[in-house]
N, C-alpha and C positions, 0 to 999 in steps of 0.2 A: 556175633555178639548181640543180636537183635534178642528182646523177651519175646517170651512164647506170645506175644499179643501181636509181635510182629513192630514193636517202636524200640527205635534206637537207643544206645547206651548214652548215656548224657554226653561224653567224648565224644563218642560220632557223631555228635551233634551240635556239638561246638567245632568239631574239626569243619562241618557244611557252613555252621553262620561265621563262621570266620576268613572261609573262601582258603583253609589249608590243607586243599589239596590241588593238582592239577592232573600231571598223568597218572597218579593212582599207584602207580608201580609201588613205591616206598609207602606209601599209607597203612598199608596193615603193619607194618613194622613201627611205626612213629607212632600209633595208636598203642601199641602193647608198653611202647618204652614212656610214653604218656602216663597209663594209666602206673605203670610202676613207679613213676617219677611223683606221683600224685600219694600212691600209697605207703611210700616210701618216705614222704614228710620233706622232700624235697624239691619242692615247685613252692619256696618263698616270696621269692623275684623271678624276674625276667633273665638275670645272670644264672640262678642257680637252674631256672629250665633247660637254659643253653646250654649249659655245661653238662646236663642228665642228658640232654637231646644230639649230643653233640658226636655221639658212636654212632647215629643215624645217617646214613649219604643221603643226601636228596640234591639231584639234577636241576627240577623244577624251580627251584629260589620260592618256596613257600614257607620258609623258615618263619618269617612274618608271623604269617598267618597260622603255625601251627605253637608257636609261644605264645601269643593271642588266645587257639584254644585249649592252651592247657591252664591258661589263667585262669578265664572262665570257668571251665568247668571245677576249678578249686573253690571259686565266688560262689558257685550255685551250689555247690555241695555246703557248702558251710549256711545258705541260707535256712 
């Protein structure tokens, strides 16, 4: 998902300043259900991320941190 310049999608970039990820394993899958969740007009709140994010397993407890950056990157995108 990197551009051809080699910098990150704004999601994977909110997923690093948000510290949501740990062992990685689930990360490319939380990243694609993100960006769906985002283009999909459903990342209002913090409820409705969870609830889009919530067919994701993740072992690590990054939940946190990966509703964090799905906020964000809805904040930045709207700037």
């Amino acid at each position: 998902m990197t551009a051809a310049d080699g910098t990150l999608h704004l999601l994977q970039q909110t997923f690093i300043d948000n510290d949501a990820l740990q062992r990685g394993y689930c990360t490319p899958g939380q990243i694609m259900s993100g960006l769906a969740c985002i283009a999909e007009g459903l990342a209002g709140d913090d409820e409705q991320i969870r609830e889009y994010m919530s067919g994701n397993l993740c072992r690590c407890g990054a939940y946190i941190g990966i509703v964090a950056a799905v906020r964000q990157a809805v904040a930045e995108q709207e700037e």
